[in-house]
Each structure stands twice: as C-alpha cells, then as structure tokens.
C-alpha positions as CSV (number, residue, x, y, z in Angstrom):
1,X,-0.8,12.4,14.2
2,X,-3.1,9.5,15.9
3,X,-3.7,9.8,19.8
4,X,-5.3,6.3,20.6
5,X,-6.0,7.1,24.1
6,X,-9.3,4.5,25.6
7,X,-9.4,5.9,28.8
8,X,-7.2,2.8,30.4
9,X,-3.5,4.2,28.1
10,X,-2.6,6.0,26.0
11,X,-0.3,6.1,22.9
12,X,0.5,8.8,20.4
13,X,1.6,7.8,16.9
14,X,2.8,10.3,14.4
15,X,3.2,10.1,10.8
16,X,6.0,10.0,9.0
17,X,4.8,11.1,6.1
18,X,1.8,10.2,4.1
19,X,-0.8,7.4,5.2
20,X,0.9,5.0,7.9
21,X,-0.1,1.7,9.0
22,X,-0.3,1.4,13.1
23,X,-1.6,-1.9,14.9
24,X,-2.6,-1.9,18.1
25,X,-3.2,-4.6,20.9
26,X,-5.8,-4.8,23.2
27,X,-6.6,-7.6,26.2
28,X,-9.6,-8.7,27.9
29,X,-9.9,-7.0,31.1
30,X,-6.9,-5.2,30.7
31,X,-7.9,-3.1,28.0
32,X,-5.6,-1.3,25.9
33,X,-1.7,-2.9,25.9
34,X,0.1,-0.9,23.3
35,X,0.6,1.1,19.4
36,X,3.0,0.8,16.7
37,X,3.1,3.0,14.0
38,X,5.0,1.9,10.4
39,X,5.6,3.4,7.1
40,X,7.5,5.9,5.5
41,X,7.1,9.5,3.6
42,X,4.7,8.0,1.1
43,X,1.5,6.3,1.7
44,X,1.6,2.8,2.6
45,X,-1.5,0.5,3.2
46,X,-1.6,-2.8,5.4
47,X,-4.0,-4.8,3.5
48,X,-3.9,-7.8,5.6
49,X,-3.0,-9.0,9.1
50,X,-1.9,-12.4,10.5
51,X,-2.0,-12.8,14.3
52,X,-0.7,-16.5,16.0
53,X,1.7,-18.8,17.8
54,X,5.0,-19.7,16.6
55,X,8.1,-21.4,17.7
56,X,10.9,-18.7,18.6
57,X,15.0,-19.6,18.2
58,X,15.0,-21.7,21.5
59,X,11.0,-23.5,20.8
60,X,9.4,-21.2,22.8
61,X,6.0,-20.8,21.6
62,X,6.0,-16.9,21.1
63,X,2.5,-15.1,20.0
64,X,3.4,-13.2,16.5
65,X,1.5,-11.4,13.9
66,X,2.4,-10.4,9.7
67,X,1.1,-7.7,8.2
68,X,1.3,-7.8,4.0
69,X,0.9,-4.5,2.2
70,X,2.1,-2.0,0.2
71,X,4.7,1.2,0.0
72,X,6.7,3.1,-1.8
73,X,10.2,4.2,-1.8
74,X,11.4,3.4,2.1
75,X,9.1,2.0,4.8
76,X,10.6,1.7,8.2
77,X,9.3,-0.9,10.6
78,X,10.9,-0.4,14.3
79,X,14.7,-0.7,13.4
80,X,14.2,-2.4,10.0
81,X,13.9,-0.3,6.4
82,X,13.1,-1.9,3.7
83,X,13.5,-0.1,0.2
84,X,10.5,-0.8,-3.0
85,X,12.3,-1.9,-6.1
C-alpha cells in the first residue's frame, strides 16, 4: 500500500499484487491534484513517461500522457486489461 498524502490531499493506492506503477499529478500553487495506481499480480515497471497536448475526437486540445513498460500475465489500467503474450 502507498499513502501519497503532501499535506494539501491525499490518495491511497494499494497494490494489486507485486510492484505497481502509480503516477501522480501535481500543480503550481495548487499542490497535489490526484494518484493512479496500474498493474497487476506480477511486477510491472513503467520505464518511461510521455506527458503533452493532443487533439481529442472533436479537436479539442486535451493535455495527455503514455507510459511504456513492462508486465506480465494481466495488467489492468482503470477499466482496460491487457493480457502479455
């Protein structure tokens, strides 16, 4: 379990199993925004993270970010699992 707490919020991730990947976001100012936690029962590892603007479905310029890594078995990301071949 990670408790992310900075004094402004606070967010507590648990693990699913094995080494997770969370992000976090933070503002000037406003300090600390929110936490996600990913992974599954194995360990997974971001190993990079891509943050910037894209255009969403109607061209609204939406902030984004990627994150490339690695896991094994089932990784579940928010209401998305993807399966390792």
């Amino acid at each position: 379990m990670l408790l992310i707490d900075i004094g402004i919020g606070e967010e507590t991730l648990t693990s699913i199993g094995g080494a997770d990947i969370f992000v976090a976001k933070f503002e000037p100012g406003n300090g600390f925004r929110w936490a996600e936690s990913f992974g599954g029962i194995e360990d997974d590892e971001a190993q990079a993270i891509s943050m910037g603007w894209i255009a969403g479905a109607k061209n609204e310029v939406e902030n984004t970010f990627i994150i490339a890594g690695t896991f094994e078995n089932e990784a579940y990301f928010q209401e998305h699992t993807l399966v390792s071949q």
